[in-house]
C-alpha positions as CSV (number, residue, x, y, z in Angstrom):
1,X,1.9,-54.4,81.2
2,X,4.4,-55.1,78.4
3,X,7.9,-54.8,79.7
4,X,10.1,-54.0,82.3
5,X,12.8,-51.2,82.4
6,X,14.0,-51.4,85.9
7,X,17.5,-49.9,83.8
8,X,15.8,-46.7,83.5
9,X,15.6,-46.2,87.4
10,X,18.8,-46.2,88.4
11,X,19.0,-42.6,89.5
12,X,19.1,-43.0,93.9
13,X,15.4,-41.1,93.9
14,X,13.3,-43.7,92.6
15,X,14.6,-46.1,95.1
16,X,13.6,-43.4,97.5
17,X,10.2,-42.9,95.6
18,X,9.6,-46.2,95.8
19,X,10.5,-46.4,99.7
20,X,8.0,-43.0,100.6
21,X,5.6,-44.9,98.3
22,X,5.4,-48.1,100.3
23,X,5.4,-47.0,103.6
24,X,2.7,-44.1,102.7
25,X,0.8,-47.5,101.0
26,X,0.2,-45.7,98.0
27,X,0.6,-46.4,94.2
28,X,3.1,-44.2,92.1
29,X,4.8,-44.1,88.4
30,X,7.0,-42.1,86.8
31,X,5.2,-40.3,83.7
32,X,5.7,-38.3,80.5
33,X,8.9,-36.6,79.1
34,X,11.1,-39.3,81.5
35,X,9.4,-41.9,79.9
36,X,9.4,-40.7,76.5
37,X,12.8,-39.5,75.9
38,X,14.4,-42.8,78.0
39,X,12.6,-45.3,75.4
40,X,14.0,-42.7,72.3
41,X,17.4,-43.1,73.8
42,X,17.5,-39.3,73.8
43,X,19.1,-37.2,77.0
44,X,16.9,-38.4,79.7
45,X,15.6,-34.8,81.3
46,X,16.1,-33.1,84.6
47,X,12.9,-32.8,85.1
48,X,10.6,-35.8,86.3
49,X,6.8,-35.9,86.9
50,X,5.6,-38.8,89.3
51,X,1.8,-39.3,89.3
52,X,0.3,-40.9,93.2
53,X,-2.8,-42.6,93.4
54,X,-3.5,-40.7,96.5
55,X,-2.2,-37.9,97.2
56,X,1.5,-36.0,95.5
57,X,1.6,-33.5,98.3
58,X,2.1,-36.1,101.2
59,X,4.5,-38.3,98.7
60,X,6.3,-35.7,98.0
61,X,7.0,-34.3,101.7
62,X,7.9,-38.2,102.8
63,X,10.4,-38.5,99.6
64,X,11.5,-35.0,101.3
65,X,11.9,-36.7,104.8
66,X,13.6,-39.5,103.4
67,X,16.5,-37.7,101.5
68,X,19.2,-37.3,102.9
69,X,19.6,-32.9,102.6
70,X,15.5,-32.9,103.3
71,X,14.7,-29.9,100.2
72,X,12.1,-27.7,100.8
73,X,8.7,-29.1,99.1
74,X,7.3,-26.2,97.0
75,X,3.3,-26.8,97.4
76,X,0.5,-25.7,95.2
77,X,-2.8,-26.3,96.2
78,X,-5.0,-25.5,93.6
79,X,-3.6,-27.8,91.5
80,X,-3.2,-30.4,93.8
81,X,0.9,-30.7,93.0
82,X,4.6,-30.4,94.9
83,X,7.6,-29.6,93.6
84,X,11.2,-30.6,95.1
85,X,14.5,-30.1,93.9
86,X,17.3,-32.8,94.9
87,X,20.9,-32.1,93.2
88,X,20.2,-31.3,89.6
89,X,16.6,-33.0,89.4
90,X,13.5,-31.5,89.7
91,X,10.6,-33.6,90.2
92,X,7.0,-32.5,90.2
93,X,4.4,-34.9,92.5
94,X,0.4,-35.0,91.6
95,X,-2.1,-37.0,92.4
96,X,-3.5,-39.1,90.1
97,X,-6.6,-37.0,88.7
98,X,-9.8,-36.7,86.1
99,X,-10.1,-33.5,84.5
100,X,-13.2,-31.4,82.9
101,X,-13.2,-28.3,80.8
102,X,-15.6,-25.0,80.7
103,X,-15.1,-23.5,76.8
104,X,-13.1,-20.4,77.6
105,X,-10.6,-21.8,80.1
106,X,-8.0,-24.7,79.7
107,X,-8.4,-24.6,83.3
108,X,-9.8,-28.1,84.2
109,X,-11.9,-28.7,86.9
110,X,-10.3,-31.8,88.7
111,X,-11.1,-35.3,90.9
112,X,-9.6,-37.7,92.3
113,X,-8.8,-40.7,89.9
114,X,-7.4,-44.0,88.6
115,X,-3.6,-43.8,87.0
116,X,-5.9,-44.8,83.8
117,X,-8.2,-41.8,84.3
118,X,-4.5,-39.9,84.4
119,X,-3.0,-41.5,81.4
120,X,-6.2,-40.5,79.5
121,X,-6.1,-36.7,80.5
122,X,-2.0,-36.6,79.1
123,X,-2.0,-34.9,75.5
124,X,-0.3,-37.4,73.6
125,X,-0.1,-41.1,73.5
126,X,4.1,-40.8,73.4
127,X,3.6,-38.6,76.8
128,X,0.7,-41.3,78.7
129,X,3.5,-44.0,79.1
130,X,4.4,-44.8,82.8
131,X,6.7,-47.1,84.7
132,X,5.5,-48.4,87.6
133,X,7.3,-47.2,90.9
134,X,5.9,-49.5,93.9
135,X,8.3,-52.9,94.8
136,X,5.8,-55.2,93.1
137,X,5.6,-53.0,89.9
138,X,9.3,-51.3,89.7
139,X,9.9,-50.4,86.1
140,X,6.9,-52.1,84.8
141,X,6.0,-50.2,81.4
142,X,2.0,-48.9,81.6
143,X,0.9,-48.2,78.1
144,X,-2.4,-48.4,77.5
145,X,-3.0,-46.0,74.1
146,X,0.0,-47.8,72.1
147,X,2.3,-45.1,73.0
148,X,5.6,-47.4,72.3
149,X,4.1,-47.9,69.2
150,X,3.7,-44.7,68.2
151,X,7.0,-43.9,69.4
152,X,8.3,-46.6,67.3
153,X,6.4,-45.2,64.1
154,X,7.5,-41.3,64.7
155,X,3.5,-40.2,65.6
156,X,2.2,-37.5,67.5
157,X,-1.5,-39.0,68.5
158,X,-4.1,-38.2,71.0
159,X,-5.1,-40.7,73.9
160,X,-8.7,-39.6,73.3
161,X,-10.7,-37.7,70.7
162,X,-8.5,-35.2,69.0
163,X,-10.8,-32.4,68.9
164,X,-12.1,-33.0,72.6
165,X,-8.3,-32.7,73.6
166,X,-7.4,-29.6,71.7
167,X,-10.8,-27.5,72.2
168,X,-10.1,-28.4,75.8
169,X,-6.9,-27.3,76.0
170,X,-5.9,-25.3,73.0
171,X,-2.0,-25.3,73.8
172,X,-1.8,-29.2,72.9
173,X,-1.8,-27.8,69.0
174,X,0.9,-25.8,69.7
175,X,2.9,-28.6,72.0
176,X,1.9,-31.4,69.1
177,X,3.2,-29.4,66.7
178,X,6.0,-28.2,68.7
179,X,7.2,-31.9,69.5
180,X,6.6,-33.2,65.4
181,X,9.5,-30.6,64.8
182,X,11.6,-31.4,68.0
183,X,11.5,-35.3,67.4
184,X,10.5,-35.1,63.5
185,X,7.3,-37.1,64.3
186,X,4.5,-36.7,61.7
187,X,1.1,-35.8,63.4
188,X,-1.7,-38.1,63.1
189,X,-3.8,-37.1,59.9
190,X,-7.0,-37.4,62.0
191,X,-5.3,-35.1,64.7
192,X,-3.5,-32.5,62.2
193,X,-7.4,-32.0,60.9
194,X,-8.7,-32.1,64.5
195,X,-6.0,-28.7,65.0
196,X,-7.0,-27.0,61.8
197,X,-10.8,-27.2,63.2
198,X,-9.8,-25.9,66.2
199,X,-7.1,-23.1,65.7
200,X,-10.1,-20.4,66.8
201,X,-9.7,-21.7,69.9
202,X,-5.9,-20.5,70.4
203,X,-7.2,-17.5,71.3
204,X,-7.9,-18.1,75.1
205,X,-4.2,-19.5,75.5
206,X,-2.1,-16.6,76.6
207,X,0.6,-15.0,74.7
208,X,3.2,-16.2,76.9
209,X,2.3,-19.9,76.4
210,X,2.4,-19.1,72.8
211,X,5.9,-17.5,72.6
212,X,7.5,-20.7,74.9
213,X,6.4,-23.2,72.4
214,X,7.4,-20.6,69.6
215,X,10.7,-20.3,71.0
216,X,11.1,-24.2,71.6
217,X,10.3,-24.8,67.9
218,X,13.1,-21.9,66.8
219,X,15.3,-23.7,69.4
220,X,14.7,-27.0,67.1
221,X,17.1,-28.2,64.7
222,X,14.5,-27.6,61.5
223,X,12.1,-25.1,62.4
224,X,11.0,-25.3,59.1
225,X,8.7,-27.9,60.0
226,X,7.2,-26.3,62.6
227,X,6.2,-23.1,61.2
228,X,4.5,-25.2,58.2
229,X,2.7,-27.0,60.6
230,X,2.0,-23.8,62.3
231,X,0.7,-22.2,58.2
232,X,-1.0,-25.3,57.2
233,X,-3.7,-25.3,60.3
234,X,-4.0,-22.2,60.7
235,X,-2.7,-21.2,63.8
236,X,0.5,-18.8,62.4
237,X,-2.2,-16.1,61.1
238,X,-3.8,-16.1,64.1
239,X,-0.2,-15.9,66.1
240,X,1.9,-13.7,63.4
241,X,0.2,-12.1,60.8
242,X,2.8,-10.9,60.0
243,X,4.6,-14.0,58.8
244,X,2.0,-15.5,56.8
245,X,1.6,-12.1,55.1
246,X,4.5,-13.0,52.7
247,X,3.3,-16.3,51.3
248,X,2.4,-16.3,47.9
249,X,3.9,-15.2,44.6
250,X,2.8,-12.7,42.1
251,X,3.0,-11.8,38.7
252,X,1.9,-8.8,36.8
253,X,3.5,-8.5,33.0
254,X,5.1,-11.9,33.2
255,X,7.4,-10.6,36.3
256,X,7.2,-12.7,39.3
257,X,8.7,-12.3,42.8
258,X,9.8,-15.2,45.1
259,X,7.6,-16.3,47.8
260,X,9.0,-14.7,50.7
261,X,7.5,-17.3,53.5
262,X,8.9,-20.0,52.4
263,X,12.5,-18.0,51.4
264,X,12.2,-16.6,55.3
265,X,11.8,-20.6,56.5
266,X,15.0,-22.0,54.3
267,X,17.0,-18.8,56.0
268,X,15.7,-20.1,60.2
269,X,17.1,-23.3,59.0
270,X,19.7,-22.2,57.4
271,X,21.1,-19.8,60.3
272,X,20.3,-23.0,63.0
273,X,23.4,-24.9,61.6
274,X,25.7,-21.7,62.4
275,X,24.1,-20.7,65.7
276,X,21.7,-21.4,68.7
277,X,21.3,-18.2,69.7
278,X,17.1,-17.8,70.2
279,X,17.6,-14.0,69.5
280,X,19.0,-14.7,66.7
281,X,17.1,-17.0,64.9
282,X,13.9,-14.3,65.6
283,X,15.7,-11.8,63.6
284,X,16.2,-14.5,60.6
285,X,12.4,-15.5,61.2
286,X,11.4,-11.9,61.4
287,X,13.9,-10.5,58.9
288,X,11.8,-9.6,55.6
289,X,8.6,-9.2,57.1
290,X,8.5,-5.2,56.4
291,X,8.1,-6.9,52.9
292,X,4.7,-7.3,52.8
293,X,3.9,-4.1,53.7
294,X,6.0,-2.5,51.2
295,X,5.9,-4.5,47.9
296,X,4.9,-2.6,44.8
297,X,5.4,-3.1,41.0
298,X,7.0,-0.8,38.7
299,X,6.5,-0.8,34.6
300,X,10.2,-0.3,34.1
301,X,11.9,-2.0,37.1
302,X,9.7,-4.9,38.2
303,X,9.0,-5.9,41.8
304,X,10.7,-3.5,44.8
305,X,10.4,-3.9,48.3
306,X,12.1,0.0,49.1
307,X,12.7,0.2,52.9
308,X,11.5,-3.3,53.9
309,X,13.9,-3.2,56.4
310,X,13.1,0.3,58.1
311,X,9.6,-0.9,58.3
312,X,10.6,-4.8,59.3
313,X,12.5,-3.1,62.6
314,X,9.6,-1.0,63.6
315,X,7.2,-3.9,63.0
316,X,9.0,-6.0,65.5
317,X,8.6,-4.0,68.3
318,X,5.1,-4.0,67.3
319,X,5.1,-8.1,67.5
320,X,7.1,-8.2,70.2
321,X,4.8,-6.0,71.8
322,X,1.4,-7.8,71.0
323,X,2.8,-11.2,71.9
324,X,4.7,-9.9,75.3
325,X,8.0,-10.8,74.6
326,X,10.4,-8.7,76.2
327,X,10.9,-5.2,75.2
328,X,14.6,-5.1,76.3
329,X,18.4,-5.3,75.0
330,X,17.1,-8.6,73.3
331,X,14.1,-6.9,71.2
332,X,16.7,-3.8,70.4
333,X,18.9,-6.5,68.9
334,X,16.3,-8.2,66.5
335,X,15.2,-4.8,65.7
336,X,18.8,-4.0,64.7
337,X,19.4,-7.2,63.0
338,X,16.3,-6.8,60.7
339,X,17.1,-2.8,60.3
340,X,20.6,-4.2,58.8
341,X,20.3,-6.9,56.9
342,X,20.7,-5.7,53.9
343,X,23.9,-3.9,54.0
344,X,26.5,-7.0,54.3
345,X,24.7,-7.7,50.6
346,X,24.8,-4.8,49.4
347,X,28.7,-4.7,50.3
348,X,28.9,-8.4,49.0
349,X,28.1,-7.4,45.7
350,X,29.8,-4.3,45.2
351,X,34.0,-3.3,45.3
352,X,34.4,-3.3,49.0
353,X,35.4,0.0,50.2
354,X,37.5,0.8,53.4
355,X,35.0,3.8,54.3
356,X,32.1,1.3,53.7
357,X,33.1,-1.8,55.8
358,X,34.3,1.0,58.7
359,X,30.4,2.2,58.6
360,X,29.2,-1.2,58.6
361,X,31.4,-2.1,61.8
362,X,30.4,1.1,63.0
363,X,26.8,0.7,62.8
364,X,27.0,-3.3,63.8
365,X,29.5,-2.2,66.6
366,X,29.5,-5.9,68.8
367,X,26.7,-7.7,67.0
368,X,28.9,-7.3,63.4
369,X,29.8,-10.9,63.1
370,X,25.7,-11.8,64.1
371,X,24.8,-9.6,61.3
372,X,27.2,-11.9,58.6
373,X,25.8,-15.0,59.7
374,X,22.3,-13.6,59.1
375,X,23.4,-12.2,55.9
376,X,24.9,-15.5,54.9
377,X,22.1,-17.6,56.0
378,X,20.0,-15.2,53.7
379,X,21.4,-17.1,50.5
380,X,19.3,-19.4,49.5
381,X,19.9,-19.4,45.1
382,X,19.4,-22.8,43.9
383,X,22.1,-22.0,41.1
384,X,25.3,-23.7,42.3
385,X,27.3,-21.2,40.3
386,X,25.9,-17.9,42.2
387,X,25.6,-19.6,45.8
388,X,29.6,-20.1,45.6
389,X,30.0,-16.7,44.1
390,X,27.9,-15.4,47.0
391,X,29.8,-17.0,50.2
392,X,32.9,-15.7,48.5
393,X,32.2,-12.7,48.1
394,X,30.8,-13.0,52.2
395,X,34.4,-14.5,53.2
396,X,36.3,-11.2,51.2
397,X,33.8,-8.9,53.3
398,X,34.4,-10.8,56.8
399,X,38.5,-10.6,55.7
400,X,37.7,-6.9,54.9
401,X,36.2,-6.4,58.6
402,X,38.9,-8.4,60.6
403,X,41.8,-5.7,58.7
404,X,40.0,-2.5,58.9
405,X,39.2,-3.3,62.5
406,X,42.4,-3.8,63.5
407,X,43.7,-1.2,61.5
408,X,41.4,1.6,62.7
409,X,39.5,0.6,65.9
410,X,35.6,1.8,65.1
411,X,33.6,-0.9,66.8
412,X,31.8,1.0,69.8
413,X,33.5,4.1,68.4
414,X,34.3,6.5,71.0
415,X,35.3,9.7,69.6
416,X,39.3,10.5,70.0
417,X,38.3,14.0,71.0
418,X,35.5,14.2,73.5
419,X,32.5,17.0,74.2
420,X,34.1,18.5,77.4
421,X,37.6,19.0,75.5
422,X,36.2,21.0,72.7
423,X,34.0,22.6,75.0
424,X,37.3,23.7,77.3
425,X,39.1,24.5,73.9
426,X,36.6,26.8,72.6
427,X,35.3,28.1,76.0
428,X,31.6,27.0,75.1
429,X,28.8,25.8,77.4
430,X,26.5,22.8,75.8
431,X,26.0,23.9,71.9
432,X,24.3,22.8,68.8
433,X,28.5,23.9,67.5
434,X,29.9,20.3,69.7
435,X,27.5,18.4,68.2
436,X,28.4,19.8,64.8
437,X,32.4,18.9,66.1
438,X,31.8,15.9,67.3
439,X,29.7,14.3,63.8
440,X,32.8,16.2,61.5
441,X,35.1,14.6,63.6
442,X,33.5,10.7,63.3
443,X,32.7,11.2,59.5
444,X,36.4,12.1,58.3
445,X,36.9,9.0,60.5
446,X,34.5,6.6,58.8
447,X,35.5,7.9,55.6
448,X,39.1,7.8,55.8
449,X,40.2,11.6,55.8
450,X,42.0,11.1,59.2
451,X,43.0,8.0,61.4
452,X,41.3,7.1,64.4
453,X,43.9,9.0,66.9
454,X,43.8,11.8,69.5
455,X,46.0,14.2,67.4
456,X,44.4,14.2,64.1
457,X,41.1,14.5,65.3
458,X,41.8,17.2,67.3
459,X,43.7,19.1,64.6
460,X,40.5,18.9,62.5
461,X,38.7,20.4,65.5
462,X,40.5,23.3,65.6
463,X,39.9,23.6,61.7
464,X,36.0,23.3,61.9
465,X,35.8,25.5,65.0
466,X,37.3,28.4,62.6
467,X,35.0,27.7,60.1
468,X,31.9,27.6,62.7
469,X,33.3,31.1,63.9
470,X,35.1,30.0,67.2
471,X,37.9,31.1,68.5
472,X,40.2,28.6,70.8
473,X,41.2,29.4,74.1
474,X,44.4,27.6,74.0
């Protein structure tokens, strides 16, 4: 025991822990994440995991008894654990427990066992420390693997063997990585090797797990270091292909492209100081990857990457697909965000037009402004000259959007004159000559010819019915 924190137990429950605990004659700490992020003075989480020596299911229902609006405790016997909510606190009960592994499960079998036994099955040092809950031990610090220490030195270690920890359970590479980007830790050298030898083994963790942990290091505030982490051992070609697929640069007649990994890293962290959108931040992580695929060298023009984005959108519902992540509004979005990219740069460069900037609201219709902050996140020139060049040319374009959008009203363009009015006009059931109508109608639109209003639109109606051979009823 090295010191007490009785500060860190002020919230009402662990008095009432501690209560349950001495009449059931038990032992019982608090453990993990509670612990952890109380001694980095970070926000202490909602969620608290006490450990019993003896059983968490009958703790847990005598906290229950003992509080004062009784919550329902959630049980789950196979693993031995309850769950009860209280206010805005979750806490999860287990008794104290040994664990051993077959190879193709992180499924443990479990026994009964010491707190020590339960501090040595925790993945990481930083997540064995406890504080004892009992009268005699209230806020007394358990640490017996140094955890403090390693707290104190920004380290992500193993209680135990590394490689007995990860080949046991295979999701401790992606959690020790996941919290080295989280907390900026640096993993253990002996542990970081200990992942590389056993990346195989992700492949028994399901894809779900995966994508949470993904999705927590995207969440970070430097991915970056995650998805290095993730390159460097090995584990991102077995996760996404895809990704590590655009590493590397070559050269072929002295021309050289830029390596498109680590240019797709700098964009996730540049887009995480303008937004913490998740879905977002996939689309900048996902956003060249039809690069790979379609990178070819021309004699006269150098390296190309024609359509990337085309074939970037159809390979994320691939991805998404493969690592079952929802196939919803959210995926649609990334899609569209990668399909788009491009064409805020494109416009950035060029003489903004009217007719151009009224397509690209079109096309962007709610997500426009999410499409510029991927576009600007996408500029990544070390030359100080081009970079400012570059955002203001972006802030002309965004200025551009705001006027032309007030002026003429396109996002989620609805067409001034509608299907069943041309149809009563010219007296026609459902034709191939509406649709003709309808796509004259939102060109000279997007393009300028006419405004955005009832009349004109349906002036120019009448004109392209005469020319398609109708004759209005009117």
């Amino acid at each position: 025991m090295n010191s007490n924190y009785k500060e860190a137990l002020q919230q009402d429950i662990f008095n009432i822990i501690n209560k349950a605990t001495e009449e059931l004659g038990l032992e019982s700490y608090v453990i993990g994440g509670f612990v952890r992020d109380y001694l980095l003075q970070r926000r202490i989480p909602k969620d608290i995991d006490v450990v019993a020596v003896g059983s968490g299911i009958e703790l847990a229902k005598k906290v229950s008894s003992l509080l004062p609006n009784k919550p329902k405790v959630q049980i789950f016997k196979t693993y031995g654990t309850a769950m009860l909510k209280t206010g805005d606190i979750e806490v999860e009960f287990v008794g104290a427990r040994k664990e051993s592994y077959s190879e193709d499960s992180r499924k443990p079998a479990v026994e009964n066992g010491s707190l020590k036994d339960d501090q040595e099955r925790r993945d990481f040092t930083i997540n064995a420390l406890a504080l004892g809950l009992n009268t005699k031990t209230f806020g007394d610090l358990l640490d017996p693997f140094e955890g403090r220490e390693d707290l104190r030195n920004k380290i992500i270690r193993t209680p135990l063997d590394a490689d007995i920890t990860y080949s046991d359970d295979p999701l401790r590479m992606m959690r020790a990585i996941r919290f080295a980007t989280q907390l900026n830790f640096k993993i253990e050298p002996e542990s970081l090797d200990a992942i590389k030898r056993n990346a195989e083994r992700i492949k028994i963790i399901s894809r779900e797990r995966i994508v949470d942990e993904l999705n927590k290091i995207l969440l970070s505030e430097k991915p970056s270091i995650g998805f290095k982490l993730l390159h460097n051992t090995g584990l991102l070609n077995r996760i996404m292909p895809e990704l590590t697929a655009l590493q590397g640069i070559e050269e072929v007649e002295g021309q050289r492209h830029k390596d498109n990994f680590y240019h797709t890293l700098e964009v996730v962290d540049n887009i995480c100081e303008n937004t913490d959108d998740l879905w977002l931040r996939w689309a900048a992580l996902l956003h060249d990857i039809g690069k790979a695929p379609t990178k070819k060298f021309h004699k006269r023009i150098g390296w190309t990457f024609h359509g990337h984005e085309f074939v970037g959108s159809k390979m994320v519902y691939k991805l998404f697909k493969r690592l079952r992540m929802p196939l919803n509004e959210k995926m649609k979005f990334v899609q569209k965000m990668v399909l788009m990219s491009s064409r805020p740069i494109v416009l950035a460069q060029d003489i903004v037009t009217d007719s151009a900037v009224r397509r690209l609201i079109f096309d962007a219709g709610d997500h426009v402004e999410d499409l510029m902050t991927l576009c600007e996140a996408d500029i990544t020139t070390k030359n100080p000259k081009r970079f400012k060049k570059y955002h203001n040319n972006f802030k002309i374009v965004r200025q551009k959007i705001v006027e032309v959008e007030e002026r003429d009203h396109v996002r989620n363009f609805q067409p001034p004159v509608t299907g069943e009015e041309i149809m009563k006009v010219f007296n026609l059931k459902p034709s191939r000559e509406i649709g003709i109508i309808k796509e004259t109608i939102k060109e000279a639109i997007l393009e300028g010819e006419i405004p955005n209003e009832h009349d004109a639109a349906f002036q120019l109606m009448l004109k392209k019915g005469k020319e398609l051979g109708l004759t209005p009823s009117i």
